[in-house]
C-alpha positions as CSV (number, residue, x, y, z in Angstrom):
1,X,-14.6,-11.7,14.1
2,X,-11.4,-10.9,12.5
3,X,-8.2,-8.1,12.8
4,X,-8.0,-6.0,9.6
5,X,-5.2,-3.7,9.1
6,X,-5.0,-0.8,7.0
7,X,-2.0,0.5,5.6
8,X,-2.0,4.4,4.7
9,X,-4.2,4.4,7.3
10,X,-3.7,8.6,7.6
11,X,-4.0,8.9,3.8
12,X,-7.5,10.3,2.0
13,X,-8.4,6.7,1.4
14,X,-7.6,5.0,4.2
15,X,-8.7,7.3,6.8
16,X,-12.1,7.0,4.9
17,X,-12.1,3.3,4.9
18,X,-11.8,3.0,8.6
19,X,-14.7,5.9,9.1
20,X,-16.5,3.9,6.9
21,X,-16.0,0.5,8.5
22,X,-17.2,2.1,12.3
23,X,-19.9,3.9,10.4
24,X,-21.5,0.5,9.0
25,X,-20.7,-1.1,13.0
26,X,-18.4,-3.2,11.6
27,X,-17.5,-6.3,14.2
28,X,-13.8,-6.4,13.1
29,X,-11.0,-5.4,14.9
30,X,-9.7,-2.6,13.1
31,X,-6.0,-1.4,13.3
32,X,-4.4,1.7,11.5
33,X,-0.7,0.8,10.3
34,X,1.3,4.1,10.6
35,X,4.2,6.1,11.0
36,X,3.7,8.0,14.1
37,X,1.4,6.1,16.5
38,X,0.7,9.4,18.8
39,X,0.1,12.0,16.2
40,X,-2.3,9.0,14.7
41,X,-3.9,9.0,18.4
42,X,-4.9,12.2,17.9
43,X,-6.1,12.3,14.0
44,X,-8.3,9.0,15.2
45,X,-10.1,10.4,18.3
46,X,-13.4,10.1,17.3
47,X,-12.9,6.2,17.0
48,X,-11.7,4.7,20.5
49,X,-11.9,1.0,19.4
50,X,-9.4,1.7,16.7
51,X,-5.9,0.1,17.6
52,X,-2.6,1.0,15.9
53,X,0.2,-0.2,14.7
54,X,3.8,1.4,14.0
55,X,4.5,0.7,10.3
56,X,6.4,1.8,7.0
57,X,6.3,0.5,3.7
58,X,10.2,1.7,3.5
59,X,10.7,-0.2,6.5
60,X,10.6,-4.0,6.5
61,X,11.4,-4.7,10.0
62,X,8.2,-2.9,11.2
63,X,6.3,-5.2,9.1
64,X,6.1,-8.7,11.3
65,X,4.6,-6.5,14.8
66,X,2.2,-4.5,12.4
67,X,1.1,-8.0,11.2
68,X,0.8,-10.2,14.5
69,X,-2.9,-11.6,14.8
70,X,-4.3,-10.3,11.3
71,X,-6.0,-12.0,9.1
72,X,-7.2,-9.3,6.2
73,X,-4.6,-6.7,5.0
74,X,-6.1,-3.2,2.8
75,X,-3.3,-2.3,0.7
76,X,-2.2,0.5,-1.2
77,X,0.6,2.5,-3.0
78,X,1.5,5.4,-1.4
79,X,1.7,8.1,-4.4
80,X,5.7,8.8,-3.5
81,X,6.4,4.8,-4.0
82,X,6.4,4.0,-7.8
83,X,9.5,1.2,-7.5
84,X,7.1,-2.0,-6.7
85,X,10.4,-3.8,-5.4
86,X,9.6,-1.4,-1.8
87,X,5.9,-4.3,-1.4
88,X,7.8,-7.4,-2.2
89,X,9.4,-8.0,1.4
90,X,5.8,-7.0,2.6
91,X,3.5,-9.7,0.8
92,X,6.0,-12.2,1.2
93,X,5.4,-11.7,5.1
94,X,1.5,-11.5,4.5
95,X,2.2,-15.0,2.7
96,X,4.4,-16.1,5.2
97,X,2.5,-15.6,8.3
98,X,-0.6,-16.9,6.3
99,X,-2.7,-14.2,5.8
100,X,-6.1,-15.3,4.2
101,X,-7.3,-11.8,2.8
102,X,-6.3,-8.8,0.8
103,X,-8.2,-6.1,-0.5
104,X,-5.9,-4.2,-2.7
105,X,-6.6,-0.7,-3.8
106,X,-5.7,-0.8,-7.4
107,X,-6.4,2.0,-10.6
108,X,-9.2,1.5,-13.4
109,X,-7.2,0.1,-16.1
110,X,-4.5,-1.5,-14.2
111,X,-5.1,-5.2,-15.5
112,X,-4.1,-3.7,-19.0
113,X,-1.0,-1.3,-18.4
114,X,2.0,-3.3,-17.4
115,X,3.7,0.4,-17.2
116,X,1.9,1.4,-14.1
117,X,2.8,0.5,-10.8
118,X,-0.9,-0.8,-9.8
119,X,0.1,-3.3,-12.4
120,X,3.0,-4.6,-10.5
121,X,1.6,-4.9,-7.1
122,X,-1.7,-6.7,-9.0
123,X,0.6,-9.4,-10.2
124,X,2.8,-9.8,-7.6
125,X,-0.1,-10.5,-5.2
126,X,-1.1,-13.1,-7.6
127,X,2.4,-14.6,-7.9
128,X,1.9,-15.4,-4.1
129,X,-0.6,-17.0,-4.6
130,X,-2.9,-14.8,-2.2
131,X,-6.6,-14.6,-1.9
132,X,-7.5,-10.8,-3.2
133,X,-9.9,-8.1,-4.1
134,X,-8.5,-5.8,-6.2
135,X,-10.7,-2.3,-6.1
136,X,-10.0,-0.6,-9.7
137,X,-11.4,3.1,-9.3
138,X,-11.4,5.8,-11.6
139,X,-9.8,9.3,-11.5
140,X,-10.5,10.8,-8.0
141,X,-12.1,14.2,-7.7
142,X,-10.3,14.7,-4.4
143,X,-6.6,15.0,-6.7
144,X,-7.9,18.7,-7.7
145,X,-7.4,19.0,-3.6
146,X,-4.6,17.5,-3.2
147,X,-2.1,17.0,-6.2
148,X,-3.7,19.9,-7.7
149,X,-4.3,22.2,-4.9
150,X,-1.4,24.1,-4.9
151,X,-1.7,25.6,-8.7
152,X,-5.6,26.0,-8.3
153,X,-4.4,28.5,-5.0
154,X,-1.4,30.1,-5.8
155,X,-2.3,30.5,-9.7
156,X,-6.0,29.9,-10.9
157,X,-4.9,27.0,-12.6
158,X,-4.6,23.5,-13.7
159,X,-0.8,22.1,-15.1
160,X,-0.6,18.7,-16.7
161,X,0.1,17.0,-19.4
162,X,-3.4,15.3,-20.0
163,X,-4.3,17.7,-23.2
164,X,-8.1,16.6,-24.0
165,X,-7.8,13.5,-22.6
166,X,-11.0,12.4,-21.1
167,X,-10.9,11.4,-17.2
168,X,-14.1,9.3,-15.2
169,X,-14.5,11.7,-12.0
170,X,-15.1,9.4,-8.4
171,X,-15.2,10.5,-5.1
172,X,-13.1,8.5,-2.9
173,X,-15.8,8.2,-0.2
174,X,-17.9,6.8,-2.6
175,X,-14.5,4.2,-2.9
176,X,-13.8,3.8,0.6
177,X,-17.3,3.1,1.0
178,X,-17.3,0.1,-0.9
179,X,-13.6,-0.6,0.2
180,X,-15.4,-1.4,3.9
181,X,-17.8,-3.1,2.5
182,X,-15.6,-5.9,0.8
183,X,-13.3,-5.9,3.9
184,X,-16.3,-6.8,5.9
185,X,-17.3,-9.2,3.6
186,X,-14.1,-10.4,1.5
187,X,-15.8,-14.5,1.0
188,X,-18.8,-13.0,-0.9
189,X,-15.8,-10.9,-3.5
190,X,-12.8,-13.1,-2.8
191,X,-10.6,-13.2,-6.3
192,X,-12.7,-10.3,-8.1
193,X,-11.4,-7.2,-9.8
194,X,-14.0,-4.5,-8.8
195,X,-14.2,-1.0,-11.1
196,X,-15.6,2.0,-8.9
197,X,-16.5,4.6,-11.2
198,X,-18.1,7.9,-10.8
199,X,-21.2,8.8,-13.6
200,X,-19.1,11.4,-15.3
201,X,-16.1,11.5,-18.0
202,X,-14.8,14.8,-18.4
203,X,-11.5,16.6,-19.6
204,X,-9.4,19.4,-17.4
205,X,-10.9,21.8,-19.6
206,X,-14.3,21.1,-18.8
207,X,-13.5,20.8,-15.4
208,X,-12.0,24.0,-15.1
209,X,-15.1,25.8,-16.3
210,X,-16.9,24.3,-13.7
211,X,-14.5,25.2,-11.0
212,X,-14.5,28.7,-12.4
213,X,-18.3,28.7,-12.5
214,X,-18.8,27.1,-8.8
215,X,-15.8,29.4,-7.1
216,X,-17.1,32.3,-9.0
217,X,-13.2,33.1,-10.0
218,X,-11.3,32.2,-13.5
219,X,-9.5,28.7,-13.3
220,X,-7.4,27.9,-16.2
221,X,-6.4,24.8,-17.7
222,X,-2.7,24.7,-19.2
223,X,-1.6,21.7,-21.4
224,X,1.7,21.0,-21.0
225,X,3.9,18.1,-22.8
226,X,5.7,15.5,-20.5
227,X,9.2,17.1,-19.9
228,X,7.9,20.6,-19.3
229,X,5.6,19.2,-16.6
230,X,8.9,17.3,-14.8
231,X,10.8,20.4,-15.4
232,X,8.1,22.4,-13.2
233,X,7.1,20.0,-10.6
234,X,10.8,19.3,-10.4
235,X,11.5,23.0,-9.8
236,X,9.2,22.9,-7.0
237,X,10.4,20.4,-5.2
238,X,8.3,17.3,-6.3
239,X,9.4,13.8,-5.5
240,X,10.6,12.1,-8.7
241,X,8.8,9.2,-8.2
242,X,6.0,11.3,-7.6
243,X,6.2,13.0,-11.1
244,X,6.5,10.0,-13.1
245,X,3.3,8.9,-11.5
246,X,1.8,12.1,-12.2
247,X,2.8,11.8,-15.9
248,X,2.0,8.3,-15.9
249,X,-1.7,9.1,-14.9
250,X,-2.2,12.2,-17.3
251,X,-0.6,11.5,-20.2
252,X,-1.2,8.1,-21.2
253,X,-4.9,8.2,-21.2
254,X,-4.2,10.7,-24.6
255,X,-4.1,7.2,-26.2
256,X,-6.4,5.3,-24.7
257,X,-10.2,4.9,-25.0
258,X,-12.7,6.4,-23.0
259,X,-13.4,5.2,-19.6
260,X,-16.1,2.6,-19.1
261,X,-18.8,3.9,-16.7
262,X,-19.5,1.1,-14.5
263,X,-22.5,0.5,-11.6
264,X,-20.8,-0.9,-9.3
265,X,-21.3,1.3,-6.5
266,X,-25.0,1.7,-7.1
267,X,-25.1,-2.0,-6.7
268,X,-23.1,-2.6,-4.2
269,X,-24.5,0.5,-2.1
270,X,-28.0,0.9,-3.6
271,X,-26.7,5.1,-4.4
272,X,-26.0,7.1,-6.9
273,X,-22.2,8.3,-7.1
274,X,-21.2,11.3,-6.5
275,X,-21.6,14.2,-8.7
276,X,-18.2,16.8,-9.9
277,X,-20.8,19.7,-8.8
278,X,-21.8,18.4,-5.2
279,X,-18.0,17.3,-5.0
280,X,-16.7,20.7,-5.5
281,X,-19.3,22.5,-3.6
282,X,-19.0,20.1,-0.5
283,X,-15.2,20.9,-0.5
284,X,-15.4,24.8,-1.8
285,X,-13.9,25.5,1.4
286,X,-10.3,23.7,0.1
287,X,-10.2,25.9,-2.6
């Protein structure tokens, strides 16, 4: 048995990953790394076993407590933290207090855009020498309730730079699902680079049409080049960093190739992904 800790253990992904670790009766001791230990109490209730840990990735001297006793560390970027400087002081620890295990939650892509931030982190966990999994999914479906949720409410539409530019869909429970897995069993995928892909490559366009379609209301999609996007989502009070990440993601795949549809999550899971339809009918609610 071992202590895994996951960091943005509130998040989408993380919460997922833990739900998905008890839901599979994982052995492992599992222990959320967050901000607020009692309002994480209470957003955790359903899982007793689950210890906790105060932590902040802005925040160094959190980082030795939140890492007595563990021996496997999920990782991730919160979207706010784009300067990869904030996760040096962090690995170093994970390296210092010999940590044998991290499972990294990377982007599709990453190992071949040294702009990105997933980029960064990738290589700096390799510079320490550390043993890693790096989980490369695609475009999640749950950015259109997130990210995108407040232009889908307030106006019937989609803003971003991303013009045609065609985006693989994936669910992140279909991600978290195989996030537990490798955590659970990191020797069998130690030092792999795993793409988690939905079945689907479609544009914000086509998208659109099927949210207008599904919601039975009109949802545009409105292209926008780079610095009118900042100068809106600065306007309404989005984090820089946040933007530029936001840019990053929907504008540079303009130039790049189409996503390759991979099977890992069939194989690793023995299902089929999740479809954009079932997606946005599970969550119509959100809308």
């Amino acid at each position: 048995m071992k202590r895994i800790l996951i960091t943005g253990a509130t998040g989408n992904i993380g919460f997922e990953v833990i739900r998905y670790l008890y839901k599979k009766g994982t052995t492992n001791s599992i222990v959320a790394a967050v901000r607020n230990v009692e309002k994480a109490r209470i957003t955790f209730k359903e899982f007793p076993k689950l210890e906790f840990a105060e932590f902040d990735f802005e925040i160094p001297d959190l980082t030795e407590n939140a890492l007595r006793d563990v021996d496997c560390v999920f990782l991730l970027r919160p979207p706010h933290l784009s300067n990869i400087e904030v996760f040096r002081p962090l690995v170093a620890k994970i390296k210092e207090k010999g940590i044998s295990q991290v499972v990294f939650l990377s982007v599709q892509g990453a190992e071949k855009s040294k702009i990105i931030p997933h980029n960064k982190i990738e290589k700096l966990i390799k510079d320490f020498s550390l043993n890693y999994i790096f989980l490369r999914p695609s475009y999640f479906m749950q950015n259109l309730t997130t990210t995108l949720i407040r232009d889908l409410r307030t106006k019937n539409q989609i803003i971003l730079p991303s013009g045609d530019a065609t985006f693989n869909w994936v669910d992140i429970e279909n991600i978290a699902e195989v996030g537990s897995l490798t955590l659970d069993n990191f020797e069998i995928y130690k030092n792999q680079a795993i793409e988690i892909t939905g079945s689907e490559n479609e544009n914000f366009e086509t998208v659109s049409k099927l949210l207008s379609k599904t919601l039975d209301k009109k949802i545009e999609f409105v292209n926008v080049n780079p610095l009118r996007f900042y100068k809106i989502k600065k306007k309404e009070g989005m984090a820089k960093g946040m933007i530029l990440v936001m840019i990053m993601l929907h504008f540079l795949p303009r130039f790049q190739k189409e996503s390759v549809i991979s099977n890992n999550y069939e194989k690793l899971t023995g299902k089929k992904p999740t479809k954009l339809i079932e997606f946005i009918k599970r969550e119509k609610e959100k809308f």
